[in-house]
C-alpha positions in Angstrom: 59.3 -96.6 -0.8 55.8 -95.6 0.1 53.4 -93.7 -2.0 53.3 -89.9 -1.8 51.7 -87.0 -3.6 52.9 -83.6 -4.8 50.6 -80.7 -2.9 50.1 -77.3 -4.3 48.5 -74.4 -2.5 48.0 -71.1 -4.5 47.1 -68.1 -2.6 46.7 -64.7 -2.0 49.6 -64.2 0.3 51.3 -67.1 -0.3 52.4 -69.6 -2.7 53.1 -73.3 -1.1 54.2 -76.5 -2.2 55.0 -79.9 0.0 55.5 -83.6 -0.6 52.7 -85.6 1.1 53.4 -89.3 2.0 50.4 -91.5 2.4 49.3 -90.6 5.8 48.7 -87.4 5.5 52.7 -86.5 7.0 54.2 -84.0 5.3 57.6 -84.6 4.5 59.1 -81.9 2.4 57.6 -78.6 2.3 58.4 -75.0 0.8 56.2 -71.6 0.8 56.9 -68.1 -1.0 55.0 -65.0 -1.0 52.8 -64.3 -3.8 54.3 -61.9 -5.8 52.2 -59.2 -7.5 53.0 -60.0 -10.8 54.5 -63.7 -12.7 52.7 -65.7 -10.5 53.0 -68.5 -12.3 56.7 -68.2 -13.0 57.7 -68.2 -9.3 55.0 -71.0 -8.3 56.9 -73.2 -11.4 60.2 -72.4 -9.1 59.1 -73.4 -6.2 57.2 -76.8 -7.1 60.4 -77.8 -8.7 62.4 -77.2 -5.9 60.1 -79.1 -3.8 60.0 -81.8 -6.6 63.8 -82.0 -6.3 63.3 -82.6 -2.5 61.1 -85.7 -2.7 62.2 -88.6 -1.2 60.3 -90.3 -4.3 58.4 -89.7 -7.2 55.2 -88.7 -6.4 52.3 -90.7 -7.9 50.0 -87.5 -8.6 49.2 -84.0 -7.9 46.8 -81.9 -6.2 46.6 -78.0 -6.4 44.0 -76.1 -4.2 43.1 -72.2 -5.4 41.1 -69.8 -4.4 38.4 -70.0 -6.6 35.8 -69.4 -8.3 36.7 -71.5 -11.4 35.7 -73.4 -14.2 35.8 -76.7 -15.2 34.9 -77.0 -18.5 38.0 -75.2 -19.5 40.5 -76.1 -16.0 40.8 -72.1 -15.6 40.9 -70.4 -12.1 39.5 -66.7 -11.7 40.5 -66.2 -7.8 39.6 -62.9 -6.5 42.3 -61.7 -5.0 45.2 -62.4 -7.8 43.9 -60.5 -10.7 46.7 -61.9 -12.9 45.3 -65.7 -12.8 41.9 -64.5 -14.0 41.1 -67.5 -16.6 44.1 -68.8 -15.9 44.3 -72.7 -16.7 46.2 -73.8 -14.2 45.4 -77.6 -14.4 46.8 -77.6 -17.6 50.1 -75.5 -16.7 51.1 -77.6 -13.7 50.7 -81.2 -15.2 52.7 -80.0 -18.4 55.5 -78.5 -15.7 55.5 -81.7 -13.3 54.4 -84.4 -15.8 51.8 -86.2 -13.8 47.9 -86.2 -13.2 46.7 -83.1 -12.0 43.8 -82.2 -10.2 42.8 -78.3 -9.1 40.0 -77.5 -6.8 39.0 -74.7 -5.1 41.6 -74.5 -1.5 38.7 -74.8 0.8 37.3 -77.6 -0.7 40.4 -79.5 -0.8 41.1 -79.1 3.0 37.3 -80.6 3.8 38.7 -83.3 2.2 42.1 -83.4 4.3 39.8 -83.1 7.0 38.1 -85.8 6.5 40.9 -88.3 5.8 43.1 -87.4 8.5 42.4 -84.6 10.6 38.8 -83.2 12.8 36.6 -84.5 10.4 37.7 -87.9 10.4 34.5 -90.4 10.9 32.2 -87.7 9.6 29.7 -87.8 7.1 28.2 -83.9 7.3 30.6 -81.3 8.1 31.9 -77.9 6.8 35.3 -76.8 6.6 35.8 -73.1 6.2 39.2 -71.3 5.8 39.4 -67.9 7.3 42.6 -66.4 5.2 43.0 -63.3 3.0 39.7 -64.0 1.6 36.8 -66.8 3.2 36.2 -69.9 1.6 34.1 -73.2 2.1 33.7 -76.8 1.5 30.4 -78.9 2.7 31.0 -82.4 3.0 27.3 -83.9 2.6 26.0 -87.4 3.3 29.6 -88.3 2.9 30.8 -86.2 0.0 31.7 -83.2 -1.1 29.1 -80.8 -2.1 30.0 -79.7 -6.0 27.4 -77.7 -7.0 26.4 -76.9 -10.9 30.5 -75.7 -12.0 32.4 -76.7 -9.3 31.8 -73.8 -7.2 29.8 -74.8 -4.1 30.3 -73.8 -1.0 32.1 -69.9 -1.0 30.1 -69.2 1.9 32.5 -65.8 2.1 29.8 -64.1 0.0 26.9 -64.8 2.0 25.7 -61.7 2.9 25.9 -60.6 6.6 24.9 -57.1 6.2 22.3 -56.1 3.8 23.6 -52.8 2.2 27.3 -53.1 3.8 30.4 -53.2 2.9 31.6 -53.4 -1.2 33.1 -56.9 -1.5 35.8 -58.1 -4.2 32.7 -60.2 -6.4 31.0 -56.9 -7.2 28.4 -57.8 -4.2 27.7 -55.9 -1.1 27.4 -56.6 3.0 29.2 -60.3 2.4 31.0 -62.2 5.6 34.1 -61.9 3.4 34.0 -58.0 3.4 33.8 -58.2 7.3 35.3 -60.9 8.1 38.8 -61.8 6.1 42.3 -60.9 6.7 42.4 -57.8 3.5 38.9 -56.3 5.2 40.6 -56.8 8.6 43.2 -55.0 8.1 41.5 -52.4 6.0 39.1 -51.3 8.4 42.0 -51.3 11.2 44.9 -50.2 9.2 47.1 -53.1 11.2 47.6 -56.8 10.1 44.8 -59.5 11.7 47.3 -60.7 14.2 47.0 -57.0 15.7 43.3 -56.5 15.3 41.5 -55.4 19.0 39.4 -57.9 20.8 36.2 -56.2 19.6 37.3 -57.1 16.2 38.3 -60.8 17.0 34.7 -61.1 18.8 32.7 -59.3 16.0 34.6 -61.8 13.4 33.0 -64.9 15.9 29.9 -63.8 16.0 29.5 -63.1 12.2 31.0 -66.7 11.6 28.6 -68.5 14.2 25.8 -66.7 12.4 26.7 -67.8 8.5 27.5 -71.3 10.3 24.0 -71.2 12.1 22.4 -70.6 8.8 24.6 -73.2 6.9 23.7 -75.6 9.3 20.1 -75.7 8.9 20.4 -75.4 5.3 22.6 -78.6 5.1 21.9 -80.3 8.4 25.7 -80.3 9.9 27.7 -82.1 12.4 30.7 -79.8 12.6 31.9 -76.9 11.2 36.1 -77.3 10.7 37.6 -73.5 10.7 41.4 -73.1 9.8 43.1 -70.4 8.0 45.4 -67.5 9.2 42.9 -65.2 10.5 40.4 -68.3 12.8 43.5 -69.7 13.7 45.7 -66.5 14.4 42.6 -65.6 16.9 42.5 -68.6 18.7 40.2 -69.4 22.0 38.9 -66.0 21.8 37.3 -66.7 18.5 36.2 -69.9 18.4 34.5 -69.2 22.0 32.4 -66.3 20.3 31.8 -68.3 17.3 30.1 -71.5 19.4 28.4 -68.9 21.6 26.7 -67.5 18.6 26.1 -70.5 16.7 24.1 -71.7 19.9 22.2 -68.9 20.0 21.5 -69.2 16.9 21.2 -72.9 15.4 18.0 -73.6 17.4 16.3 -76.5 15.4 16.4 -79.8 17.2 18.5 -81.1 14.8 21.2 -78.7 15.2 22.2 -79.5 19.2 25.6 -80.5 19.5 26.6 -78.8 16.1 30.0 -77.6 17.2 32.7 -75.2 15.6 36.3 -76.5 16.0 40.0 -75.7 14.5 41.2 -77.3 11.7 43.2 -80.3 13.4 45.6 -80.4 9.9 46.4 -76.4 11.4 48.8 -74.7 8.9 49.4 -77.6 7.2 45.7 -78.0 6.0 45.6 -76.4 2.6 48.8 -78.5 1.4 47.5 -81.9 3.2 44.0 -81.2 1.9 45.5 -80.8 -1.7 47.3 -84.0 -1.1 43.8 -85.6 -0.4 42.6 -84.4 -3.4 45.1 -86.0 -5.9 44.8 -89.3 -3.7 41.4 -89.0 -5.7 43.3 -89.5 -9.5 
C-alpha cells in the first residue's frame, strides 16, 4: 500500500479532516461545522472517524490553522475562534492520533500544496492567499516558504487598505481583512458572500489586485494563487477585477506577466496543502 498522510484543517466555519495519498488525491475526507464552543472535542471526533476510514496507516500528520501562532510553545491564537486562544494544538493532535505532527498557519500550508501539485507547480516565487471567513497568506520565495521571525509571515489580511477604516478583529484599523473576508462581507450586507451584489464582488477584486500589486513589488512575484470560499464563490467576476487592478497597478518592469489565478487544488486546497506539510516530517 502506498504512502498517505492524515490532513487537518481548523477553521472558522468549518472543521475538516481527509486522508491524502501520495499524489496529492484525496481519498477519504470528512468536514463539520465549527461549533461555538468544545472545539477541540468535536475536531478529536471527526479525525478519528476519518482515521477509521483510511485505507492505511498514515505515515504523518499535518494540521493547517488560522493563525497567528507560536512556535516556541506549538499554541495557536486564531482570530476568529476565541476558545483556541493559546491553544497547543500540535501537542493535542499527535497525543490523539499518535504520530508526527506538524501545525502551520492554513494559508501557508496550501502555498505549499500549491506548489507540489496544483498552480504553483514549477514555481519558485508565488503567493497563495485564501479568501475565507478571514484572509490569510503564504509567500513562497526563491523556492521556499517565507517564515518570518515566529512563524507568522505572510497574513497579508491585515495590510491596511484604508487608512482610518474599518475596526478589524487584531485590534488594527482599515485592513483588507475588514473589507474584504466572508464575516465583513456579510456584515456590511447583512446576506452570506455567495449573495453579496456585484459592486461588492468588484470592490473585493480591486482591493485584492491592489495588496497583490504591493506584495509583488515587495517580494518580486510570479503568481499570486487565490482560493478560499469567498475568491472562489466569486469566480470570473473576481478574478477579472483583481488582474485588471493588479495591472494597473504593478507597473515595475519586473512585475509584467504577474498574474492572479484560482487555486487549482479548489476546495480541496487547505486539506491537500496540510497534507504537503506533513510530507515535510
Amino acid at each position: 500500500m502506498s504512502v498517505c498522510y492524515l490532513a487537518i484543517d481548523v477553521g472558522a466555519a468549518k472543521l475538516a479532516a481527509a486522508v491524502v495519498g501520495e499524489n496529492g488525491e484525496v481519498l477519504v475526507r470528512d468536514r463539520i461545522a465549527t461549533p461555538q464552543r468544545e472545539v477541540f472535542a468535536a475536531l478529536s471526533r471527526l479525525v478519528l472517524r476519518v482515521m477509521a476510514a483510511a485505507p492505511t496507516t498514515p505515515v504523518g500528520c499535518g494540521v493547517g490553522c488560522g493563525g497567528p501562532m507560536n512556535p516556541v510553545d506549538r499554541t495557536v491564537s486564531p482570530l476568529y475562534i476565541p476558545s483556541l486562544k493559546a491553544f497547543p494544538l500540535a501537542a493535542e493532535v499527535e497525543a490523539l492520533v499518535q504520530m508526527p505532527t506538524m501545525v502551520d498557519n492554513n494559508a501557508k500550508t496550501i502555498a505549499l500544496g500549491e506548489a507540489w501539485c496544483g498552480a504553483a507547480v514549477g514555481l519558485t516565487d508565488f503567493v497563495s492567499v485564501v479568501m475565507g471567513a478571514g484572509i490569510g497568506g503564504g509567500i513562497v520565495s526563491g523556492g521556499k516558504l517565507l517564515e518570518g521571525r515566529l512563524g507568522n509571515a505572510g497574513h497579508i489580511g491585515h495590510m491596511v487598505v484604508e487608512p482610518d477604516g474599518r475596526p478589524c478583529a487584531c485590534g488594527g484599523r482599515g485592513c483588507f481583512e475588514a473589507y474584504c473576508s466572508g464575516r465583513s462581507i456579510e456584515e456590511e450586507t447583512g446576506r452570506p458572500p455567495q449573495r453579496a451584489p456585484q459592486s461588492i464582488v468588484e470592490r473585493t477584486g480591486i482591493l485584492t489586485g491592489r495588496v497583490l500589486a504591493s506584495l509583488g513589488a515587495i517580494c518580486d512575484l510570479q503568481l499570486a494563487v487565490v482560493g478560499g470560499s469567498v475568491a472562489l464563490g466569486f469566480g470570473e467576476p473576481f478574478f477579472s477585477s483583481a488582474q485588471a487592478e493588479l495591472d494597473q497597478r504593478a507597473r515595475l518592469s519586473f512585475l509584467h506577466g504577474f498574474k492572479v489565478v484560482p487555486a487549482g487544488l479548489g476546495q480541496l486546497a487547505a486539506l491537500v496543502g496540510a497534507a504537503a506539510l506533513a510530507r515535510q516530517t
